[in-house]
Backbone as XML, in Angstrom:
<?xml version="1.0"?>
<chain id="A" units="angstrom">
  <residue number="1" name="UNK">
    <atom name="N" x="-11.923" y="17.704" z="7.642"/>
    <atom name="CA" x="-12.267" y="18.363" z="6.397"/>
    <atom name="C" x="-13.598" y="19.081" z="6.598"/>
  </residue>
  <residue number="2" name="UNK">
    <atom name="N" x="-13.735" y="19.987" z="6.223"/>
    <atom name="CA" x="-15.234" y="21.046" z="6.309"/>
    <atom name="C" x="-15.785" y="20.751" z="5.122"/>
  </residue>
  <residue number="3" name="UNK">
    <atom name="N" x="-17.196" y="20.796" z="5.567"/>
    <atom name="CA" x="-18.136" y="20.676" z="4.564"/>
    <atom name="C" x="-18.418" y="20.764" z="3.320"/>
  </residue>
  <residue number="4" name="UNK">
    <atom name="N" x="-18.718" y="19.908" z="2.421"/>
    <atom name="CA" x="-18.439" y="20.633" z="0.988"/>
    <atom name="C" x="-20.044" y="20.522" z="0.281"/>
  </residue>
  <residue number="5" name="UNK">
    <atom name="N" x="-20.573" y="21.009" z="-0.094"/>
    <atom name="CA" x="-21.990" y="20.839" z="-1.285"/>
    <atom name="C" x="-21.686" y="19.751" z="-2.115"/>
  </residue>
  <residue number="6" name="UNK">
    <atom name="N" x="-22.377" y="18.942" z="-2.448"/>
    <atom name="CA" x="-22.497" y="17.787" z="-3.757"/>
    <atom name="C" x="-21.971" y="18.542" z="-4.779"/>
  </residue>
  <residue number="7" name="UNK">
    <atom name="N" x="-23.167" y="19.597" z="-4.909"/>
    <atom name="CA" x="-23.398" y="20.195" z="-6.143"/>
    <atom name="C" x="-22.071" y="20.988" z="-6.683"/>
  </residue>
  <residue number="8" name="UNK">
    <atom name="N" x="-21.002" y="21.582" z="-5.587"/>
    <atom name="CA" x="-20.054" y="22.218" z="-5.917"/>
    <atom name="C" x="-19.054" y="21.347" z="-6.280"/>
  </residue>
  <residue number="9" name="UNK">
    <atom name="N" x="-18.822" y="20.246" z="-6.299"/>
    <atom name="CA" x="-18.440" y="19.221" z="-6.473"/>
    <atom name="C" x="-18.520" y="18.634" z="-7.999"/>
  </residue>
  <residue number="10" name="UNK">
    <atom name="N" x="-19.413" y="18.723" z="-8.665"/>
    <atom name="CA" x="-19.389" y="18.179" z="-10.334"/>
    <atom name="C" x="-18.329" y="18.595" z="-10.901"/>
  </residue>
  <residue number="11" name="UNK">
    <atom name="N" x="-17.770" y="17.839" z="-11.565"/>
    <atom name="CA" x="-17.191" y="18.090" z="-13.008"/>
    <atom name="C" x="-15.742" y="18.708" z="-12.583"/>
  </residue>
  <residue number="12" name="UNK">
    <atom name="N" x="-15.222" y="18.936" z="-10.942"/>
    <atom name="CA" x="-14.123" y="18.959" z="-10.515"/>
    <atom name="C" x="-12.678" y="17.878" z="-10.872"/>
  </residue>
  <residue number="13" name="UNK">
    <atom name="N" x="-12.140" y="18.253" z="-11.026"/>
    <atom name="CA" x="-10.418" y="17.878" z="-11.026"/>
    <atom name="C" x="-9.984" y="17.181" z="-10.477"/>
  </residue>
  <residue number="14" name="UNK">
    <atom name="N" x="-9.633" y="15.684" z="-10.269"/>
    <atom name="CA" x="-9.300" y="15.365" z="-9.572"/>
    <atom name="C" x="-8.036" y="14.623" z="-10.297"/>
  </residue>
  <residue number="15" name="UNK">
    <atom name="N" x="-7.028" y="14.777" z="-8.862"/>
    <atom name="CA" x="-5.538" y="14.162" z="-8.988"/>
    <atom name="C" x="-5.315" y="13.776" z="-8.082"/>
  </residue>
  <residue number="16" name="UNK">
    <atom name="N" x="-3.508" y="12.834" z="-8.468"/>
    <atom name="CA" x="-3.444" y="12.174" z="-7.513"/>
    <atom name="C" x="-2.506" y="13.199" z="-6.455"/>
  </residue>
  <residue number="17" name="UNK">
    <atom name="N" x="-1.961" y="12.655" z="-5.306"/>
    <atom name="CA" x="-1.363" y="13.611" z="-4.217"/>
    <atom name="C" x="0.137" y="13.625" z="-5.105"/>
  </residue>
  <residue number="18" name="UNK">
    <atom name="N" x="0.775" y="12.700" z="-6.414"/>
    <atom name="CA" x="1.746" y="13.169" z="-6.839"/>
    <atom name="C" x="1.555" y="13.872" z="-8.115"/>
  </residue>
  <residue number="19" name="UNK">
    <atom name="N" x="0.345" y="14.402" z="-8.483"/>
    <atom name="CA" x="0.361" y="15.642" z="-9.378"/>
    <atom name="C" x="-0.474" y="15.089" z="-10.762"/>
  </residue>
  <residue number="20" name="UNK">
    <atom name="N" x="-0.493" y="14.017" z="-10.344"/>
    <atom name="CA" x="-1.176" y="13.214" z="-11.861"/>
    <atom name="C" x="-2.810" y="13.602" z="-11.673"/>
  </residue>
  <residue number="21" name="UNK">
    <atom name="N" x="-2.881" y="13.884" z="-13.264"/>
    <atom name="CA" x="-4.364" y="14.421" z="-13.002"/>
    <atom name="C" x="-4.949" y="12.789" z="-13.329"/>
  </residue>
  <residue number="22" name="UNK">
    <atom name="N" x="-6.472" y="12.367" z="-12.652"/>
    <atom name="CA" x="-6.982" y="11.121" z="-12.811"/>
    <atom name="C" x="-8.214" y="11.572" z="-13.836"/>
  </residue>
  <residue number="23" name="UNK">
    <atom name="N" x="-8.448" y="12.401" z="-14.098"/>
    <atom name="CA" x="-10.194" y="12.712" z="-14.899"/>
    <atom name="C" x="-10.516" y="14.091" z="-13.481"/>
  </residue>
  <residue number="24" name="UNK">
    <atom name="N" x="-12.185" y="13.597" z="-14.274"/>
    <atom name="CA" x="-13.233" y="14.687" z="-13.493"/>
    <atom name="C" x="-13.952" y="14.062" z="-13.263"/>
  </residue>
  <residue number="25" name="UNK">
    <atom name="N" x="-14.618" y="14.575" z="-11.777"/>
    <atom name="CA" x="-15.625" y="13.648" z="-10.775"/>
    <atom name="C" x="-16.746" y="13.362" z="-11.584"/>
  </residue>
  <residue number="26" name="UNK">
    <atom name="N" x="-17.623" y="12.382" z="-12.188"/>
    <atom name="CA" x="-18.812" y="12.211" z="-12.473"/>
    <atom name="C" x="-19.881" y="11.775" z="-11.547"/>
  </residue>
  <residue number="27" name="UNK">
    <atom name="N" x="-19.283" y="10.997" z="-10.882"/>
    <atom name="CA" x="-20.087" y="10.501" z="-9.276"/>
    <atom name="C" x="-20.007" y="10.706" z="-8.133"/>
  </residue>
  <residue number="28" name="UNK">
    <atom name="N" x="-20.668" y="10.196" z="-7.046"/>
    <atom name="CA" x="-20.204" y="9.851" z="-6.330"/>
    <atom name="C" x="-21.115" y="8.802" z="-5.251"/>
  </residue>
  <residue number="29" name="UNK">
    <atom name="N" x="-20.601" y="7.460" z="-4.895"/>
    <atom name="CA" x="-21.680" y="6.377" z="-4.461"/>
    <atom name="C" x="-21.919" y="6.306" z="-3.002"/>
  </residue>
  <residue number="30" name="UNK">
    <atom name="N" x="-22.921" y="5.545" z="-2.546"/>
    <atom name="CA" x="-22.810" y="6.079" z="-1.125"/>
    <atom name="C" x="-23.620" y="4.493" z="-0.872"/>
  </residue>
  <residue number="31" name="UNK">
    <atom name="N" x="-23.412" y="4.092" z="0.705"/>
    <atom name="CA" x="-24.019" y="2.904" z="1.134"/>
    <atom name="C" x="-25.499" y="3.242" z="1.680"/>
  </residue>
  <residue number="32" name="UNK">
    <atom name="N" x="-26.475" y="2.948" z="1.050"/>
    <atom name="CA" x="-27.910" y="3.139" z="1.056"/>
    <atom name="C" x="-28.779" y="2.924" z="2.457"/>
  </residue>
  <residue number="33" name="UNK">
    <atom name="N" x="-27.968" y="1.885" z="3.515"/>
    <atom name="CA" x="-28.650" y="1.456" z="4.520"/>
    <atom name="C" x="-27.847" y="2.407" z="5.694"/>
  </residue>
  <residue number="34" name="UNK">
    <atom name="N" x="-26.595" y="2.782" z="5.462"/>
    <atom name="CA" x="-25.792" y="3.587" z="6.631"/>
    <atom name="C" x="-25.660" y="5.140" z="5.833"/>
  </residue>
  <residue number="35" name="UNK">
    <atom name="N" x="-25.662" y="5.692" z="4.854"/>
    <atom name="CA" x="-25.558" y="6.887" z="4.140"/>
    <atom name="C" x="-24.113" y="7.090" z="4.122"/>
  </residue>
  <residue number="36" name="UNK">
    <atom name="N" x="-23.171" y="6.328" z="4.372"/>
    <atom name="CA" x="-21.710" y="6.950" z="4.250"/>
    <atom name="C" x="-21.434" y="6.568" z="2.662"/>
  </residue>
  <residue number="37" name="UNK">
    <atom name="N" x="-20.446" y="7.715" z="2.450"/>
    <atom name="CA" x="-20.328" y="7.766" z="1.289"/>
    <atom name="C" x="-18.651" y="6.454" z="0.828"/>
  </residue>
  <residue number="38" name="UNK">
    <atom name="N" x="-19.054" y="6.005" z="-0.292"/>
    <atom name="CA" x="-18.106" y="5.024" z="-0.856"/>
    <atom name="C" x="-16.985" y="5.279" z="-1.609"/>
  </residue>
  <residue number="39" name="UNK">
    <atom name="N" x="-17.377" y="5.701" z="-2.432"/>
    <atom name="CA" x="-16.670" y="6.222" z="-4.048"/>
    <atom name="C" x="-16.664" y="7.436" z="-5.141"/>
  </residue>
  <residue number="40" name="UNK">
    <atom name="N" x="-15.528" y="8.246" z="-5.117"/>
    <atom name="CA" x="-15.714" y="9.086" z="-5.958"/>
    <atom name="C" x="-15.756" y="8.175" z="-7.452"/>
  </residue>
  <residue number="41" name="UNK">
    <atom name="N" x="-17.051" y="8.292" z="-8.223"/>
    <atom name="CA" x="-16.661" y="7.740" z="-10.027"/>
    <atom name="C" x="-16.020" y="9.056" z="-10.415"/>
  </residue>
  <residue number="42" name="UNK">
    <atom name="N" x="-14.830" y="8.669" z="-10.792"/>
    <atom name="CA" x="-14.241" y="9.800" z="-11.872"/>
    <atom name="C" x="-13.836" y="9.183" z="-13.088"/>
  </residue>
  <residue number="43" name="UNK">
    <atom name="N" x="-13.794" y="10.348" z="-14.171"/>
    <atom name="CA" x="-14.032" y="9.609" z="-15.645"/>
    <atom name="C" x="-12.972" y="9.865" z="-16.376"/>
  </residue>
  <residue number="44" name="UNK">
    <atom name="N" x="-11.788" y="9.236" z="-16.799"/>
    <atom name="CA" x="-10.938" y="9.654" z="-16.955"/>
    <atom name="C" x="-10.570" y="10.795" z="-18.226"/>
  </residue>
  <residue number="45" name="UNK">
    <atom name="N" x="-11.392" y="10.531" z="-18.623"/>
    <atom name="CA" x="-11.428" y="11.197" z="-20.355"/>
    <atom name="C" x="-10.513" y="10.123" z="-21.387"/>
  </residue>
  <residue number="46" name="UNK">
    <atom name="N" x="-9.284" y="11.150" z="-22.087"/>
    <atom name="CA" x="-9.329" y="10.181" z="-22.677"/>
    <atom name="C" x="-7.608" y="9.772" z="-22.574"/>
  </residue>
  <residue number="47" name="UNK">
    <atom name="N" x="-7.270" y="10.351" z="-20.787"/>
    <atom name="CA" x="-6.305" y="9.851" z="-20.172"/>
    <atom name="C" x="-5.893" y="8.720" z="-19.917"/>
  </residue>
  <residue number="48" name="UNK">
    <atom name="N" x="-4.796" y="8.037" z="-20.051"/>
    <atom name="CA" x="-3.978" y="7.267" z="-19.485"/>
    <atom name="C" x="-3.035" y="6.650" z="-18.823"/>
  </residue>
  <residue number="49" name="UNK">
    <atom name="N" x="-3.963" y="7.310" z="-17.953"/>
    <atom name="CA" x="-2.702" y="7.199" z="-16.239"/>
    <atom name="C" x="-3.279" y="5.844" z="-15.571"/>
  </residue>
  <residue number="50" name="UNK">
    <atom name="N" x="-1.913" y="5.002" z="-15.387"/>
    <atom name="CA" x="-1.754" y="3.934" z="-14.835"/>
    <atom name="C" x="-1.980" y="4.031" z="-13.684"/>
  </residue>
  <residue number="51" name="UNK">
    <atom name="N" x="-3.055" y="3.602" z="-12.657"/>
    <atom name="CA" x="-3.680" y="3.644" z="-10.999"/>
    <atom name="C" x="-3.803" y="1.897" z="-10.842"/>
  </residue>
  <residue number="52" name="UNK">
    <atom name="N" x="-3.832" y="2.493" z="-9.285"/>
    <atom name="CA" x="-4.188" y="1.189" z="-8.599"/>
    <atom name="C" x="-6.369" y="1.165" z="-8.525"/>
  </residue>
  <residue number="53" name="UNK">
    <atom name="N" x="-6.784" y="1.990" z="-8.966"/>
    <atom name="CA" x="-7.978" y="2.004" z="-8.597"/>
    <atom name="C" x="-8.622" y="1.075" z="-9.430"/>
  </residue>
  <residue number="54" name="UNK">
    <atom name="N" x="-10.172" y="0.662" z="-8.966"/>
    <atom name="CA" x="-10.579" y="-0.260" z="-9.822"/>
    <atom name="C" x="-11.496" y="0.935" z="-10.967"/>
  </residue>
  <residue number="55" name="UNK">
    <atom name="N" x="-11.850" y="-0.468" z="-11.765"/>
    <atom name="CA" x="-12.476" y="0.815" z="-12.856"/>
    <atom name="C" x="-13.709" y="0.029" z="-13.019"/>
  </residue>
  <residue number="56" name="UNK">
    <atom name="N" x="-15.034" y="0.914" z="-13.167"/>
    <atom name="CA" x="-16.679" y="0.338" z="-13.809"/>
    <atom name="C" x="-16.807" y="-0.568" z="-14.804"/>
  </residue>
  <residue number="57" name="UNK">
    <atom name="N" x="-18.152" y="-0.730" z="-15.176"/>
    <atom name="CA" x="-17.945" y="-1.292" z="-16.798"/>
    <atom name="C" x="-18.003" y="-0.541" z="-17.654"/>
  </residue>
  <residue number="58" name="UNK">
    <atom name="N" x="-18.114" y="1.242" z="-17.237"/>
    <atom name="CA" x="-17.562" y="1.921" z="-18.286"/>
    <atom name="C" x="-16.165" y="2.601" z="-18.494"/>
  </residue>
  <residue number="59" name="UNK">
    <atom name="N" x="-15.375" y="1.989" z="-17.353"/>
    <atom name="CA" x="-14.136" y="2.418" z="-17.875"/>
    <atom name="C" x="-13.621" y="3.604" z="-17.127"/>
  </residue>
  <residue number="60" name="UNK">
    <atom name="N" x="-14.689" y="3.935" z="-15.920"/>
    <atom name="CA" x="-14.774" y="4.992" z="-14.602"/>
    <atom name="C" x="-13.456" y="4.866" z="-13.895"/>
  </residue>
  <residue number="61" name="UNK">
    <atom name="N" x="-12.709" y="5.446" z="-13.062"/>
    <atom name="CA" x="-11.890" y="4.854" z="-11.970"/>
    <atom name="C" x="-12.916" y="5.079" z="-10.796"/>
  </residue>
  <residue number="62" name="UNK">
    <atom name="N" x="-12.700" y="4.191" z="-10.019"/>
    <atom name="CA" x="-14.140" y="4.081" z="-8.432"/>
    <atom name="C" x="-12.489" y="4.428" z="-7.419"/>
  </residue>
  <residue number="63" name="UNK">
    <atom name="N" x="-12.845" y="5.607" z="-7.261"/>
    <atom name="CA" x="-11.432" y="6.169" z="-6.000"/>
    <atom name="C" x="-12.476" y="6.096" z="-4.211"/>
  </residue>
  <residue number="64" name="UNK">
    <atom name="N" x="-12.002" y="5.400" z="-3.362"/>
    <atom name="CA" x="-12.119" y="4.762" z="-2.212"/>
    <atom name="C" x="-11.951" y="6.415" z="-1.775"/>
  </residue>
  <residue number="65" name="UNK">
    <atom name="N" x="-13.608" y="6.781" z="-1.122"/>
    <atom name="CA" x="-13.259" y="8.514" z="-0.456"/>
    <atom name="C" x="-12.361" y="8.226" z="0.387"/>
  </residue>
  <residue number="66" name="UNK">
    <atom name="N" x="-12.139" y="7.476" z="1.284"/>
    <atom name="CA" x="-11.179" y="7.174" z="2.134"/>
    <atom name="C" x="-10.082" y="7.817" z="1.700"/>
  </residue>
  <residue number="67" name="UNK">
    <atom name="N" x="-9.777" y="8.067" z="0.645"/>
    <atom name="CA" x="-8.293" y="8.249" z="0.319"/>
    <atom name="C" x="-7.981" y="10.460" z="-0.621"/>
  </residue>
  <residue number="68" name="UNK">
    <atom name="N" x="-9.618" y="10.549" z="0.125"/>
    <atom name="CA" x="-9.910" y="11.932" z="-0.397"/>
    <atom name="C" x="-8.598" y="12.769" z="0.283"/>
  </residue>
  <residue number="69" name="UNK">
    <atom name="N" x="-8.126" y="13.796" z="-0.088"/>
    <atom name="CA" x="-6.578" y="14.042" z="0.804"/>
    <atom name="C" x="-7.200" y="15.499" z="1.079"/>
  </residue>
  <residue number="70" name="UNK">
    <atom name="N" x="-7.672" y="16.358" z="0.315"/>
    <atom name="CA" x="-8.268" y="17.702" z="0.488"/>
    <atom name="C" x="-9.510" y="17.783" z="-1.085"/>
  </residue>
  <residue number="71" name="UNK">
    <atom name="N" x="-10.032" y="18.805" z="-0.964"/>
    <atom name="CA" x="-10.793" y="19.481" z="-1.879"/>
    <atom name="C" x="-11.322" y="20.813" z="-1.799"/>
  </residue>
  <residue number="72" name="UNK">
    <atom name="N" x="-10.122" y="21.677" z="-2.717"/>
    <atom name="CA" x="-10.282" y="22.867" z="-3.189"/>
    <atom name="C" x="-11.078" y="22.952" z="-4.796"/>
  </residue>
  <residue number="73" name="UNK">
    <atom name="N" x="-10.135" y="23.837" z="-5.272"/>
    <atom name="CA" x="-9.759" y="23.518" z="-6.860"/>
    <atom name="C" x="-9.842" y="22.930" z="-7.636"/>
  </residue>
  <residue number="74" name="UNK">
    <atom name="N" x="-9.450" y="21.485" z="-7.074"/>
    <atom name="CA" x="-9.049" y="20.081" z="-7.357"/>
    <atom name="C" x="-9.592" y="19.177" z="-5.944"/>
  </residue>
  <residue number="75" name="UNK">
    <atom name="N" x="-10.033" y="17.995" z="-6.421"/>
    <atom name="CA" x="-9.960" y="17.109" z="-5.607"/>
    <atom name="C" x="-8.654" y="16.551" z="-5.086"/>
  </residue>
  <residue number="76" name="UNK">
    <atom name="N" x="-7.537" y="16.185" z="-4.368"/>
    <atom name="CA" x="-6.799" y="15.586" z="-4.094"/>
    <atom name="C" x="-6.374" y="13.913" z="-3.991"/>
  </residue>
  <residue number="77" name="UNK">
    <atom name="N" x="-6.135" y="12.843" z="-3.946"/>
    <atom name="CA" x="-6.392" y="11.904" z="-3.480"/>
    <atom name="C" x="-4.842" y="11.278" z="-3.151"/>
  </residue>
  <residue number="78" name="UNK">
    <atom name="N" x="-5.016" y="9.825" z="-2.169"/>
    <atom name="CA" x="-3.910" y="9.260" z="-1.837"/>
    <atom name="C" x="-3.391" y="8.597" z="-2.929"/>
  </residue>
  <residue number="79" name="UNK">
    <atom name="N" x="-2.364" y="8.638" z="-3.538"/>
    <atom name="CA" x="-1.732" y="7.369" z="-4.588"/>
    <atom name="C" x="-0.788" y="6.448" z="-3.977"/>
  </residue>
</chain>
């Protein structure tokens, strides 16, 4: 995957790889002692799409970048 800006990154689209939209990116977490990144927080609005992801104590889905599939348009992810 090529490089992407943080900043171009806010408030993007993200779905799953079968078309379901999950929210829009609000975060994203990263491990403080190695700098790799952890978790997209995306917020679902005021959607209710059933995921395997875990969710914050505000109700965030925390999507494992691991499972980032592309990012154009939209974020992509594995479901």
């Amino acid at each position: 995957m090529s490089d992407v800006l943080a900043e171009n990154l806010s408030e993007k689209e993200v779905m799953g790889s079968d078309g379901a939209s999950l929210g829009t990116l609000y975060n994203i977490t990263m491990d403080l002692k190695t700098g790799s990144l952890q978790d997209l927080v995306v917020d679902p609005g005021e959607q209710t799409v059933k995921t395997e992801f875990d969710h914050d104590e505000h109700g965030n889905l925390r999507v494992p970048v691991s499972r980032v599939q592309a990012v154009k348009d939209t974020i992509v992810v594995a479901r």
